[in-house]
Short mmCIF file of the C-alpha atoms (twelve columns), coordinates in Angstrom:
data_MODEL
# 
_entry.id   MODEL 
# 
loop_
_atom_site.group_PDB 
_atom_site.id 
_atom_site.type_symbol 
_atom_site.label_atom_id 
_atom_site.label_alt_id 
_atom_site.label_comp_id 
_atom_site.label_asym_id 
_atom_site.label_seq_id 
_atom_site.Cartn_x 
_atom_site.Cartn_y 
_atom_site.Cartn_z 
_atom_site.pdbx_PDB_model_num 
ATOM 1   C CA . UNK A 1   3.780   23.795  -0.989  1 
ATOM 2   C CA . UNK A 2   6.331   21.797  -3.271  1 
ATOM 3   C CA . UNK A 3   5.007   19.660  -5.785  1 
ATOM 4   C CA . UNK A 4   7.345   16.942  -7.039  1 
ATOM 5   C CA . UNK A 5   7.198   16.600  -10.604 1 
ATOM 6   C CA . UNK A 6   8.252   14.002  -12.904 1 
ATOM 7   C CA . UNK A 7   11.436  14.114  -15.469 1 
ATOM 8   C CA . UNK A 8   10.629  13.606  -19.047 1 
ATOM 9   C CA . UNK A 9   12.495  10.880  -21.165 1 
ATOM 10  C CA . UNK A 10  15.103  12.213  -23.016 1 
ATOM 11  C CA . UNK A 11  15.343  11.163  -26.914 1 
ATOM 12  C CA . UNK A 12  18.345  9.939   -27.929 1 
ATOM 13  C CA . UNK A 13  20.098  11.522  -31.232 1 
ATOM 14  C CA . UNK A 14  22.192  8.631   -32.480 1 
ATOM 15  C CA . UNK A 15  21.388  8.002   -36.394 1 
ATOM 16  C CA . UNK A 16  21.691  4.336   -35.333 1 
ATOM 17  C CA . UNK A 17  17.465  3.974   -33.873 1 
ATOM 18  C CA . UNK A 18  16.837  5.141   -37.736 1 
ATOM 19  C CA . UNK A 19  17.545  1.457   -38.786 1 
ATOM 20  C CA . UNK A 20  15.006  0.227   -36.796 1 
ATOM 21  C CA . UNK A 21  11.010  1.029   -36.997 1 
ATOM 22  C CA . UNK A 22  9.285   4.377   -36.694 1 
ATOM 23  C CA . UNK A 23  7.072   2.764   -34.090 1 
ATOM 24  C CA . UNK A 24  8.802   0.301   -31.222 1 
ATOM 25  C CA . UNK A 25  7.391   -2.918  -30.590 1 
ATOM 26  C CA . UNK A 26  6.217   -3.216  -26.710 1 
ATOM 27  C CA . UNK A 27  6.705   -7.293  -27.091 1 
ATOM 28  C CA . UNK A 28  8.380   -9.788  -29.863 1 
ATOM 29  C CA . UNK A 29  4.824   -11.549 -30.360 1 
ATOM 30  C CA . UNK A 30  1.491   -9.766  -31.481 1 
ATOM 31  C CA . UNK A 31  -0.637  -8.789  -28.592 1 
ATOM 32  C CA . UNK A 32  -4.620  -7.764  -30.344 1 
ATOM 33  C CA . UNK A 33  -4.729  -4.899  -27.096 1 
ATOM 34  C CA . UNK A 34  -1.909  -3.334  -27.462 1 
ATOM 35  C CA . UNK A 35  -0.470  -4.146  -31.344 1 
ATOM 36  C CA . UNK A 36  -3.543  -4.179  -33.029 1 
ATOM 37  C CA . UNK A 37  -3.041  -7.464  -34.739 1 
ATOM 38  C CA . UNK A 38  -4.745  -10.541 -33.518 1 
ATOM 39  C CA . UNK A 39  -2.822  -13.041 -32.712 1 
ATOM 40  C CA . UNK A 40  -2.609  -16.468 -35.037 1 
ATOM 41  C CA . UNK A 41  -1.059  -19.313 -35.959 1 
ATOM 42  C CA . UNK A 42  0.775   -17.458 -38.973 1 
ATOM 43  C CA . UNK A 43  1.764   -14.607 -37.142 1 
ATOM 44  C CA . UNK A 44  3.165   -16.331 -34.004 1 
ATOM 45  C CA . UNK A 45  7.157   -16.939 -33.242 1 
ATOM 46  C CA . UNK A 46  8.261   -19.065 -30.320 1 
ATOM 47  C CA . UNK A 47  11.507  -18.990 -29.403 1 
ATOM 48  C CA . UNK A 48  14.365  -21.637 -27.532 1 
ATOM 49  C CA . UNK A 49  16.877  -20.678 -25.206 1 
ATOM 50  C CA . UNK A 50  18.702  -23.282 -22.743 1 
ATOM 51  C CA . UNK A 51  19.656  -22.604 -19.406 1 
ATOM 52  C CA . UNK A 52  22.940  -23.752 -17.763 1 
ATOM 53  C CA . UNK A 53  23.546  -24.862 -13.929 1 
ATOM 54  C CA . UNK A 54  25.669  -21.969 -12.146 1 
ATOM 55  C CA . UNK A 55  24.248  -19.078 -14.948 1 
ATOM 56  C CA . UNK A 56  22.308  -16.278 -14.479 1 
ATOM 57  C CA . UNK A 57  21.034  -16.187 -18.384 1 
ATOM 58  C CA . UNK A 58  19.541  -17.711 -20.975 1 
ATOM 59  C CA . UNK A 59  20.941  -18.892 -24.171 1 
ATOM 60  C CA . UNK A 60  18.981  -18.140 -27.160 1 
ATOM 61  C CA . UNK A 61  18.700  -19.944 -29.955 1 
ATOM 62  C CA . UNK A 62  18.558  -18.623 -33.253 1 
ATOM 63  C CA . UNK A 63  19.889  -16.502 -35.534 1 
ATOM 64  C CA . UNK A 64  20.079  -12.812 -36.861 1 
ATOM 65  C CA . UNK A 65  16.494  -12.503 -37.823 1 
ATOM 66  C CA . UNK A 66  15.125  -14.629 -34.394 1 
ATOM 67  C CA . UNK A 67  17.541  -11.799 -32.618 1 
ATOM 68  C CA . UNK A 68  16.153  -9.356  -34.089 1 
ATOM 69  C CA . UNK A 69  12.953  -10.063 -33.098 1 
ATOM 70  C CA . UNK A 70  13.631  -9.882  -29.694 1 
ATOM 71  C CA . UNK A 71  15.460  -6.763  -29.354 1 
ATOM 72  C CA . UNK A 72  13.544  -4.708  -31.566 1 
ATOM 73  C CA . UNK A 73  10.238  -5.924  -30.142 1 
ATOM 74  C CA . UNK A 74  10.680  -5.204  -26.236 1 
ATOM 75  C CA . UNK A 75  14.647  -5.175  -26.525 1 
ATOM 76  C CA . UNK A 76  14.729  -8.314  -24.292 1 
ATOM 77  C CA . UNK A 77  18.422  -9.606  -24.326 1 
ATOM 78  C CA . UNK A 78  21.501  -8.506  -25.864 1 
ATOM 79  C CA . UNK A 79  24.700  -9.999  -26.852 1 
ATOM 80  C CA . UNK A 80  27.336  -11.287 -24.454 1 
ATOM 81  C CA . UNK A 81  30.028  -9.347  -26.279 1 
ATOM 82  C CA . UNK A 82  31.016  -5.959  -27.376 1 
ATOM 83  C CA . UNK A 83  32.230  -4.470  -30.497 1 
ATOM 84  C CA . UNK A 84  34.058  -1.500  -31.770 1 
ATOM 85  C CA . UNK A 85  32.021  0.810   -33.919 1 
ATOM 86  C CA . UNK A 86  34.993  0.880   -36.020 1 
ATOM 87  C CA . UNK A 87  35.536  -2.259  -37.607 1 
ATOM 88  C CA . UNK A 88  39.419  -1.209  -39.203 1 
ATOM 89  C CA . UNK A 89  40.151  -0.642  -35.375 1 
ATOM 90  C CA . UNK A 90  37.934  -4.361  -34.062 1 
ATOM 91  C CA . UNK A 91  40.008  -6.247  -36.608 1 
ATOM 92  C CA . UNK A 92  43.706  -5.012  -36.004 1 
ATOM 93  C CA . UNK A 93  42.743  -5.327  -32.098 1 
ATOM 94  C CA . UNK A 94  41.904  -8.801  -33.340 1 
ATOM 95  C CA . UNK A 95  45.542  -9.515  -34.806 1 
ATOM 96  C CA . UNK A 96  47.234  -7.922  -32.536 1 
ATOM 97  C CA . UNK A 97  45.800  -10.320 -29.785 1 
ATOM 98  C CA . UNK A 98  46.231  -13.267 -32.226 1 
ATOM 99  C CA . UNK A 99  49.595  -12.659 -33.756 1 
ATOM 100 C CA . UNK A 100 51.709  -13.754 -30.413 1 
ATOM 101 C CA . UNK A 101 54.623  -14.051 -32.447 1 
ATOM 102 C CA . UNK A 102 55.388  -10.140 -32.602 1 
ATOM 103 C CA . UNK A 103 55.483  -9.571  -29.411 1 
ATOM 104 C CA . UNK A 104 59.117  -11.307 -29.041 1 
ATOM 105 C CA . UNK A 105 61.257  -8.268  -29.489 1 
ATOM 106 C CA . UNK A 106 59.420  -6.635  -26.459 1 
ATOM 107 C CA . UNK A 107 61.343  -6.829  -23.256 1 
ATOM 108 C CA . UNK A 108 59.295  -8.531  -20.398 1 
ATOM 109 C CA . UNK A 109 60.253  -7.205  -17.373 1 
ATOM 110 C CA . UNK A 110 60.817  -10.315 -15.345 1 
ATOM 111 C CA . UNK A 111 64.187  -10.799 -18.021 1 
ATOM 112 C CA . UNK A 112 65.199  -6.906  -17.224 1 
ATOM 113 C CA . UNK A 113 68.590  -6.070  -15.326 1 
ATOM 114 C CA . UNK A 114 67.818  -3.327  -13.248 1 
ATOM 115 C CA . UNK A 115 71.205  -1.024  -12.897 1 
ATOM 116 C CA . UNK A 116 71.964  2.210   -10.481 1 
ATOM 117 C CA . UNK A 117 72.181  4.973   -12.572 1 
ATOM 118 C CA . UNK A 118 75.129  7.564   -11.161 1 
ATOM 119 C CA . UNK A 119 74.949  10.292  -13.524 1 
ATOM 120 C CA . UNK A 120 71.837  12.554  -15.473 1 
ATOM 121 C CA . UNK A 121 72.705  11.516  -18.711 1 
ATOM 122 C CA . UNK A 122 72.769  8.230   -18.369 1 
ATOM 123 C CA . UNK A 123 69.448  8.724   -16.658 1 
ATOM 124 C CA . UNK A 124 67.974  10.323  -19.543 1 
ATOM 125 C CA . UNK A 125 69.359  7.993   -22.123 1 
ATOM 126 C CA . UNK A 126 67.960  5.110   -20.516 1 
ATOM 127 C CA . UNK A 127 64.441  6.536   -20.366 1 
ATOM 128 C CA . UNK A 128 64.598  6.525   -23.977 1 
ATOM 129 C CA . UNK A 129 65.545  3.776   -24.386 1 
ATOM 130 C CA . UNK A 130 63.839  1.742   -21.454 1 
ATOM 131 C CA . UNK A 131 59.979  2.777   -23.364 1 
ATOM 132 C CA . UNK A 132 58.329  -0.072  -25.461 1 
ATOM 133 C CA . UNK A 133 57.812  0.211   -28.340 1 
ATOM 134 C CA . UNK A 134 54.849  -2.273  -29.445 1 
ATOM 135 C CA . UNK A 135 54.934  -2.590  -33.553 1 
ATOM 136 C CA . UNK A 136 52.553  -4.585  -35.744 1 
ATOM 137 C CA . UNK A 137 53.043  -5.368  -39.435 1 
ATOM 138 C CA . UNK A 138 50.358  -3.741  -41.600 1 
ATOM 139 C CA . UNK A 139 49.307  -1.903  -38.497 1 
ATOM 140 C CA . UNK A 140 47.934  1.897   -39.479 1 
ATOM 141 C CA . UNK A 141 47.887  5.143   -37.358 1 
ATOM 142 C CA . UNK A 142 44.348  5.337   -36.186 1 
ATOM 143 C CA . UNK A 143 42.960  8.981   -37.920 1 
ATOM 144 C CA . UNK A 144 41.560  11.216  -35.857 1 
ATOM 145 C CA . UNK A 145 37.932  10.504  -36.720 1 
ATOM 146 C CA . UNK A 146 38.286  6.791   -35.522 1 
ATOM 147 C CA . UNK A 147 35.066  6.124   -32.893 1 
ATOM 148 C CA . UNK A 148 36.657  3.174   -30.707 1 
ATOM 149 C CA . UNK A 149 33.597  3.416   -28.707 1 
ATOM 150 C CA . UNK A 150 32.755  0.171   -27.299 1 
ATOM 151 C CA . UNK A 151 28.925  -0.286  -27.348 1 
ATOM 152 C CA . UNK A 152 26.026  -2.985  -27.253 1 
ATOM 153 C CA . UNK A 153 26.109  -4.687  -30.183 1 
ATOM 154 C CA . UNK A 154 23.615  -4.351  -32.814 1 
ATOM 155 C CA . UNK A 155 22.139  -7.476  -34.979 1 
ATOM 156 C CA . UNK A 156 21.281  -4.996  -38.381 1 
ATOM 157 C CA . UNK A 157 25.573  -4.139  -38.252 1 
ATOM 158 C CA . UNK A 158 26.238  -8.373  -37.800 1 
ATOM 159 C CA . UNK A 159 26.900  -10.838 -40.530 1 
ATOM 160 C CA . UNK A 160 25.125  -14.310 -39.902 1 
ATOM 161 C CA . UNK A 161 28.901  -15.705 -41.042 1 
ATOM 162 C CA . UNK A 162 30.732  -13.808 -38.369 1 
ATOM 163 C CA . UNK A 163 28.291  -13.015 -35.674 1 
ATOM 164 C CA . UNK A 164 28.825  -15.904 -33.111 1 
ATOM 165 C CA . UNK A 165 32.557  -15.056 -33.305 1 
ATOM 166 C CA . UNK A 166 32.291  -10.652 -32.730 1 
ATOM 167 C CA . UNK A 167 29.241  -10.675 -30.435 1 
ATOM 168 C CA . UNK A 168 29.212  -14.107 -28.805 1 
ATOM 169 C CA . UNK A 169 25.945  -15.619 -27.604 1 
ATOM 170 C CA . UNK A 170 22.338  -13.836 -27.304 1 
ATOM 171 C CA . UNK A 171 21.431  -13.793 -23.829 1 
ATOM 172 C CA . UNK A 172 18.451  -13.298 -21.511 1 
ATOM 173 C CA . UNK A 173 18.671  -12.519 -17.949 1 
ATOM 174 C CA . UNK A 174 16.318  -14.763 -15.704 1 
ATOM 175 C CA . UNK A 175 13.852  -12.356 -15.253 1 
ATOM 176 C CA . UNK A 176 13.392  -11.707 -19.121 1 
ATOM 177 C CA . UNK A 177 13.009  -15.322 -19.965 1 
ATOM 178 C CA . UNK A 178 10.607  -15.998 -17.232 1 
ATOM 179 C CA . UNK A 179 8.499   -13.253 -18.561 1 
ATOM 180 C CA . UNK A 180 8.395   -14.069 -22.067 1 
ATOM 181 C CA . UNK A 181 7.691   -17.541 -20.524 1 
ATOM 182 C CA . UNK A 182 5.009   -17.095 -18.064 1 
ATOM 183 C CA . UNK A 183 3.620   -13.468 -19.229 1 
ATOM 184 C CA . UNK A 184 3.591   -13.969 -23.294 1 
ATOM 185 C CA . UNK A 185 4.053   -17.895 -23.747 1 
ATOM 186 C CA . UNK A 186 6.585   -17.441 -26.328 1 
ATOM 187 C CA . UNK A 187 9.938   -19.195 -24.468 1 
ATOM 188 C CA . UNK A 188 10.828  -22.883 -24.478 1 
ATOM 189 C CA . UNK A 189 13.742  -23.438 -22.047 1 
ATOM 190 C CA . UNK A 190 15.611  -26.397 -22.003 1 
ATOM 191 C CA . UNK A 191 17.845  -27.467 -19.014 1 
ATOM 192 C CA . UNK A 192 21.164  -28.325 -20.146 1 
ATOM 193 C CA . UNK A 193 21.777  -30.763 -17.153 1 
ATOM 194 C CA . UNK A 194 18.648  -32.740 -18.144 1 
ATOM 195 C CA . UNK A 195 17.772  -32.259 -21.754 1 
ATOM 196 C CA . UNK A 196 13.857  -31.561 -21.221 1 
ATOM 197 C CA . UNK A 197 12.412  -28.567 -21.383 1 
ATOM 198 C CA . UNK A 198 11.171  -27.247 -18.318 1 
ATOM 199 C CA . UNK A 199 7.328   -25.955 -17.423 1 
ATOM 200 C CA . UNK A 200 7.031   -22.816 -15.461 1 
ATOM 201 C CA . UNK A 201 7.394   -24.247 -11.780 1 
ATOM 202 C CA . UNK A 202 10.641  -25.843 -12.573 1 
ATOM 203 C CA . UNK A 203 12.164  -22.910 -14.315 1 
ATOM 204 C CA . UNK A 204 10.693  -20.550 -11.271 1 
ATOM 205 C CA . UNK A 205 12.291  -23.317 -9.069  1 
ATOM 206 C CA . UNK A 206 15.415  -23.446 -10.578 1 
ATOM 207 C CA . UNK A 207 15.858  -19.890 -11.188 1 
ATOM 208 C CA . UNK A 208 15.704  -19.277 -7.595  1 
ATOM 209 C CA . UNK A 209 18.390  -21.286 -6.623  1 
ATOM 210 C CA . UNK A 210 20.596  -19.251 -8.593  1 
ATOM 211 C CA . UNK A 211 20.430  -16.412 -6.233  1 
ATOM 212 C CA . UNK A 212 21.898  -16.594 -2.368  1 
ATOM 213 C CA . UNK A 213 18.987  -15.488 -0.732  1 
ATOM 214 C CA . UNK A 214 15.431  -17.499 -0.305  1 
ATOM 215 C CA . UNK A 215 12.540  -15.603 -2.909  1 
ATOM 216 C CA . UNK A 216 14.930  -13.148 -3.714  1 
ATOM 217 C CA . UNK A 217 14.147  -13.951 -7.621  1 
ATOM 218 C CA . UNK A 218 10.585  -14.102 -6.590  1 
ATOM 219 C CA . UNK A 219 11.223  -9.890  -5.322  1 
ATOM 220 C CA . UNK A 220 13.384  -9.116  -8.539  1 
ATOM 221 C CA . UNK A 221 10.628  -11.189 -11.152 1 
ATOM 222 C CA . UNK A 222 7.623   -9.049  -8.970  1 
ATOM 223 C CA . UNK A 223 9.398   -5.272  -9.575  1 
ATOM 224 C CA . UNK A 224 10.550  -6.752  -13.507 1 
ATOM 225 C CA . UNK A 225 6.943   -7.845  -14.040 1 
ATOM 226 C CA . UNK A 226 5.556   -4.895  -12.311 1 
ATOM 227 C CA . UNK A 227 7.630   -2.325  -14.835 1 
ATOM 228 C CA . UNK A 228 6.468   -4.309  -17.566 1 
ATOM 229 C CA . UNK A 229 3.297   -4.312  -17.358 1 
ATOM 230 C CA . UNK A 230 2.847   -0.636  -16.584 1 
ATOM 231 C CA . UNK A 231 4.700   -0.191  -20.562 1 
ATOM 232 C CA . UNK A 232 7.963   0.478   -19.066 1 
ATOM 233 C CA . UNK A 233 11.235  -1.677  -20.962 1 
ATOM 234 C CA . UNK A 234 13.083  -3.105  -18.189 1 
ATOM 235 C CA . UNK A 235 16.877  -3.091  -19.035 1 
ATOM 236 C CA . UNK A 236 19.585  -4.844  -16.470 1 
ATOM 237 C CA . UNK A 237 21.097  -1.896  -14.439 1 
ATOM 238 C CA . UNK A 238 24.702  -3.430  -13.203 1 
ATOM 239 C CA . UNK A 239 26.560  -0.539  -14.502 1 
ATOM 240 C CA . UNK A 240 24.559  1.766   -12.661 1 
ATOM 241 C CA . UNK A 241 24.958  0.157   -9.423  1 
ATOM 242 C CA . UNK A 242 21.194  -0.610  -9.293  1 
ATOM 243 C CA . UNK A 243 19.308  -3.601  -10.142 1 
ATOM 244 C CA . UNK A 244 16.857  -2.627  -13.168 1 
ATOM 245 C CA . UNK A 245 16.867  0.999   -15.963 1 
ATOM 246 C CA . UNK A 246 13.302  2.066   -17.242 1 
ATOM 247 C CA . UNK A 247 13.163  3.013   -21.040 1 
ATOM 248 C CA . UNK A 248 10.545  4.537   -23.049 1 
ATOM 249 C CA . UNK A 249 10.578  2.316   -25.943 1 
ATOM 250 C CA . UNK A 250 13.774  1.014   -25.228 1 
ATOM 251 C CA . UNK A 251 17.949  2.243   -25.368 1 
ATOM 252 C CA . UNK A 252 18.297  2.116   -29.328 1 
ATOM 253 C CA . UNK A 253 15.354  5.205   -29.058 1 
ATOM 254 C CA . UNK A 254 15.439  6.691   -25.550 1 
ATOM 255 C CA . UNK A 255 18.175  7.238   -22.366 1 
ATOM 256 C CA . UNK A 256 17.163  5.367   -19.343 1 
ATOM 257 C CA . UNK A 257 14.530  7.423   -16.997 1 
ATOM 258 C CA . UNK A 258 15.082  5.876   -13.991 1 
ATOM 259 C CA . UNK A 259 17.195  3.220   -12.424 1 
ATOM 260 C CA . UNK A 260 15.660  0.842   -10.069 1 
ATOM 261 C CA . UNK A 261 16.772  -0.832  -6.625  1 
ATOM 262 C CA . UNK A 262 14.437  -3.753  -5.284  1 
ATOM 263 C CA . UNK A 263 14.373  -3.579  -1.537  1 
ATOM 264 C CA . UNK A 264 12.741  -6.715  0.351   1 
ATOM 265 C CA . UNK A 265 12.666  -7.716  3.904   1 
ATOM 266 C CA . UNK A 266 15.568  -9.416  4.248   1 
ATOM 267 C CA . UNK A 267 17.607  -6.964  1.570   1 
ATOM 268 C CA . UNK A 268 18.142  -3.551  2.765   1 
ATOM 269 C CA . UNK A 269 20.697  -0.378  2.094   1 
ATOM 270 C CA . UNK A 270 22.236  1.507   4.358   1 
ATOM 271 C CA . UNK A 271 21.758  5.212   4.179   1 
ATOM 272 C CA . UNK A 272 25.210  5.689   2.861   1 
ATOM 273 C CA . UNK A 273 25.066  3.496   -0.133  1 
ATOM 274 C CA . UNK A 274 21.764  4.866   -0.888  1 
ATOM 275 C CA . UNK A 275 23.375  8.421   -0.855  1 
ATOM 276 C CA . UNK A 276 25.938  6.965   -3.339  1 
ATOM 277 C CA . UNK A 277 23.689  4.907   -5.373  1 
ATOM 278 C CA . UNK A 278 21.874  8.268   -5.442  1 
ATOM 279 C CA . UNK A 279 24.731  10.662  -6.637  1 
ATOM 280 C CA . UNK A 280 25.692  8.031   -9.352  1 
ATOM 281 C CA . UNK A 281 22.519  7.888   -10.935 1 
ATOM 282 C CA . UNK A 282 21.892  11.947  -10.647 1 
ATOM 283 C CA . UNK A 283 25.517  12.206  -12.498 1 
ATOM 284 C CA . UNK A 284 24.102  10.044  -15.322 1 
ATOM 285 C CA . UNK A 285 20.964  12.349  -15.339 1 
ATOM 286 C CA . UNK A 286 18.606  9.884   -14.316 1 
ATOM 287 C CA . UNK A 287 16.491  9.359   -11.160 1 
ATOM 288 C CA . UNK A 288 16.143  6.317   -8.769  1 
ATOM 289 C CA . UNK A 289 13.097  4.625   -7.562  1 
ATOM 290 C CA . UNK A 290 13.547  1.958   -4.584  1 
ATOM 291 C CA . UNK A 291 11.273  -0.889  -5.712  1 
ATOM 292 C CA . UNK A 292 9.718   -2.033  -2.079  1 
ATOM 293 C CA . UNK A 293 8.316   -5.515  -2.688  1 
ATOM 294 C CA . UNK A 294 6.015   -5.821  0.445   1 
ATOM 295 C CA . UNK A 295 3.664   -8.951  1.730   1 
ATOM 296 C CA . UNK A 296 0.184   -8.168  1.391   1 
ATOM 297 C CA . UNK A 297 -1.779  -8.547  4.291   1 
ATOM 298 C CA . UNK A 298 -2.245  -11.129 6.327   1 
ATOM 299 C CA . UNK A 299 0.824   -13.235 4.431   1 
ATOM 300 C CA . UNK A 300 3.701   -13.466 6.442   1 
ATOM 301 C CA . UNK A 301 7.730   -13.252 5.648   1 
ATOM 302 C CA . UNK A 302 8.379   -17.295 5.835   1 
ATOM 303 C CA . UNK A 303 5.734   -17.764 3.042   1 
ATOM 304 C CA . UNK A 304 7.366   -18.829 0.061   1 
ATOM 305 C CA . UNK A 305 7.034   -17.417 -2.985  1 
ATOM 306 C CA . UNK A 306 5.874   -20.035 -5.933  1 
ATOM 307 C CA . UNK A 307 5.428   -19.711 -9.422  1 
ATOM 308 C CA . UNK A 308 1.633   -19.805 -8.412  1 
ATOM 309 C CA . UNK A 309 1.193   -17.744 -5.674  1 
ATOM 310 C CA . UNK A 310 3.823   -15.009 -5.677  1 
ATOM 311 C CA . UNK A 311 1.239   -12.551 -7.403  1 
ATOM 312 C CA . UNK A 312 -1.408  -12.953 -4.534  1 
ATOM 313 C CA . UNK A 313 1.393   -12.720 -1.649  1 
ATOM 314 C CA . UNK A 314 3.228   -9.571  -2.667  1 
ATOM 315 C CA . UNK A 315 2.813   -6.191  -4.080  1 
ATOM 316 C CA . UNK A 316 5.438   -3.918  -5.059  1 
ATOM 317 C CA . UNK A 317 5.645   -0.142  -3.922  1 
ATOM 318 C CA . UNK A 318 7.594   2.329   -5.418  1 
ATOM 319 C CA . UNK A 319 9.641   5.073   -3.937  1 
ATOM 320 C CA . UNK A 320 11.133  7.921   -5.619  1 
ATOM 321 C CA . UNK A 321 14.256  9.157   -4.028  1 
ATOM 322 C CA . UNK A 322 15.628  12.774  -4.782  1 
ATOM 323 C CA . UNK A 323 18.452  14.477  -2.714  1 
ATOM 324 C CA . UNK A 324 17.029  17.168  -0.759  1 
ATOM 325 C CA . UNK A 325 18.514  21.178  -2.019  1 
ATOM 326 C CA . UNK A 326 16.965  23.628  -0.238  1 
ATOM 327 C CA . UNK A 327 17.398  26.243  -2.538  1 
ATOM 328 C CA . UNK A 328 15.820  24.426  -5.372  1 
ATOM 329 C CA . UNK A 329 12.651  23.564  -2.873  1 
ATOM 330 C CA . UNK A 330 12.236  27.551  -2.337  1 
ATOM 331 C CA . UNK A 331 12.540  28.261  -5.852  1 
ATOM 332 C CA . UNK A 332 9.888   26.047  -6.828  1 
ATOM 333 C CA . UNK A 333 7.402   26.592  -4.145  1 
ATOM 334 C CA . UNK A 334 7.703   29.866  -5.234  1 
ATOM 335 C CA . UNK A 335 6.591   29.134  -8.905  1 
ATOM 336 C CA . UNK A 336 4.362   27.379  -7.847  1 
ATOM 337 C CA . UNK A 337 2.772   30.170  -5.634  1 
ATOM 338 C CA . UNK A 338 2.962   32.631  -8.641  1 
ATOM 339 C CA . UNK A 339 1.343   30.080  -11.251 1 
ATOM 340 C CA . UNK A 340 -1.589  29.557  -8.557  1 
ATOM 341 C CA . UNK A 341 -1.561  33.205  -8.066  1 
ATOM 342 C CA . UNK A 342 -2.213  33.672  -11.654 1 
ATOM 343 C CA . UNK A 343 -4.743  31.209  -11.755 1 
ATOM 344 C CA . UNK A 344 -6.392  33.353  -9.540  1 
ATOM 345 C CA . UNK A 345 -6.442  36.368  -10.719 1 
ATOM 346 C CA . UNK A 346 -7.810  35.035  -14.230 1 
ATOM 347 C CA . UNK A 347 -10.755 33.253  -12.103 1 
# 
């Protein structure tokens, strides 16, 4: 009989997670069951973010150490921007996009006068000549060892002086501030469009206009809350095609296990896209789990889901989904039949 069983995180090798602590945070506050420290007064950050009509995040307020706090201890948010991991290479990419004014010798090809060429080597001497070449003053030949590696940006590599202008703002996604809102009371929101800071039924109210669909934040929040809670960091999964990524610990220590698709009622794949959605995340050696956020009984569809009732109406069942090989299935029934058979013999 086949047994399904489980892929194990894989540890990342990056010297970059040595920066940070020998032993991840699970949350940016001190939680006595799970930390070990009680919680007090002393020990105790809140943090401020403000939330803007039309956005699906949260702006935090703050600086490098508040930042830090948060990614290192849950790695909730990230940066809006990106930087190079060589900085030589950021900064003449910098210039070059500043420094309009030496980009006038380059021929724009609106001003061109295309011309019938009758004979080869006029052919060939205007393809020499007819390539751009794009100089720079001070510019340098990248060496060969150059990373230009565009990657999440990390608050220990930032400045305070220059981090608002390489990395832009911190950000949450809905579903992160609404945790650290409702699930760890550490997150003061403020509306934008009012000025006040809102209390959990307003933010739950106003994040779920943000999406098209009726309680489809309500489904998304349920599967985000439910990976939480079971010790799992839940990472956005957009460039994945899916809608969460599992990490032990979080990226900085471990590749994403899974990625994550919340299904509800009213949101469903067709069997093609999940075949695709499926091949892209085997390709990135990961596996997918459809998130099925279900009503419990007797609680119908056109219920909706509130800030204080959307953990009584709903449950969330998860689904793993592996393409079917048939080969692979025979080989491992087969182990498995000579690892009982062993057993066996030993009894």
């Amino acid at each position: 009989m086949f047994e399904p069983s489980l892929s194990q995180p894989r540890r990342k090798k990056r010297s970059r997670r040595e920066r940070y602590d020998d032993d991840p945070l699970p949350f940016p506050v001190p939680i006595a069951s799970v930390t070990g420290v009680k919680a007090s007064d002393t020990n105790w950050t809140y943090f401020r973010g403000q939330f803007r009509a039309g956005s699906d995040t949260i702006r935090v307020w703050g600086d490098r150490e508040v930042w830090s706090k948060l990614e290192r201890g849950g790695s909730f948010g990230a940066f809006s921007g990106a930087h190079y991991r060589n900085k030589k290479r950021q900064d003449n990419q910098r210039i070059l996009a500043e420094d309009v004014d030496n980009y006038s010798h380059v021929t724009v090809v609106e001003d061109a006068d295309p011309q019938i060429l009758d004979n080869e080597n006029n052919l060939e001497q205007s393809k020499e000549s007819s390539i751009p070449q794009l100089h720079h003053v001070g510019e340098e030949k990248a060496s060969k060892d150059d990373d230009d590696e565009i990657v999440e940006a990390d608050p220990a590599d930032i400045s305070m002086e220059d981090a608002s202008d390489r990395l832009g703002d911190y950000l949450l996604t809905l579903e992160e501030a609404y945790f650290l809102s409702y699930a760890l009371g550490c997150l003061l929101v403020t509306n934008e469009a009012t000025g006040c800071d809102m209390d959990l039924e307003e933010m739950w109210d106003v994040f779920s206009s943000e999406y098209p669909t009726q309680n489809y934040f309500a489904a998304r929040y349920a599967v985000y809350h439910h990976f939480r809670s079971k010790g799992w960091v839940v990472r956005p999964g957009v460039k994945f095609g899916a809608d969460f990524l599992l990490y032990k610990d979080g990226p900085v220590y471990y590749h994403a296990s899974y990625s994550v698709l919340v299904q509800t009622h009213s949101k469903k794949i067709s069997w093609v896209e999940l075949s695709g959605l499926n091949r892209v995340t085997e390709s990135a050696h990961k596996e997918l789990i459809v998130a099925h956020v279900e009503r419990r009984n007797g609680h119908t569809d056109e219920e909706q889901l509130r800030a204080d009732n959307w953990m009584d109406l709903v449950r969330v069942r998860e689904v793993l989904v592996r393409r079917w090989v048939p080969s692979a299935e025979r080989e491992d029934a087969e182990d498995n039949h000579l690892k009982r058979t062993a057993k066996n013999k030993k009894q």
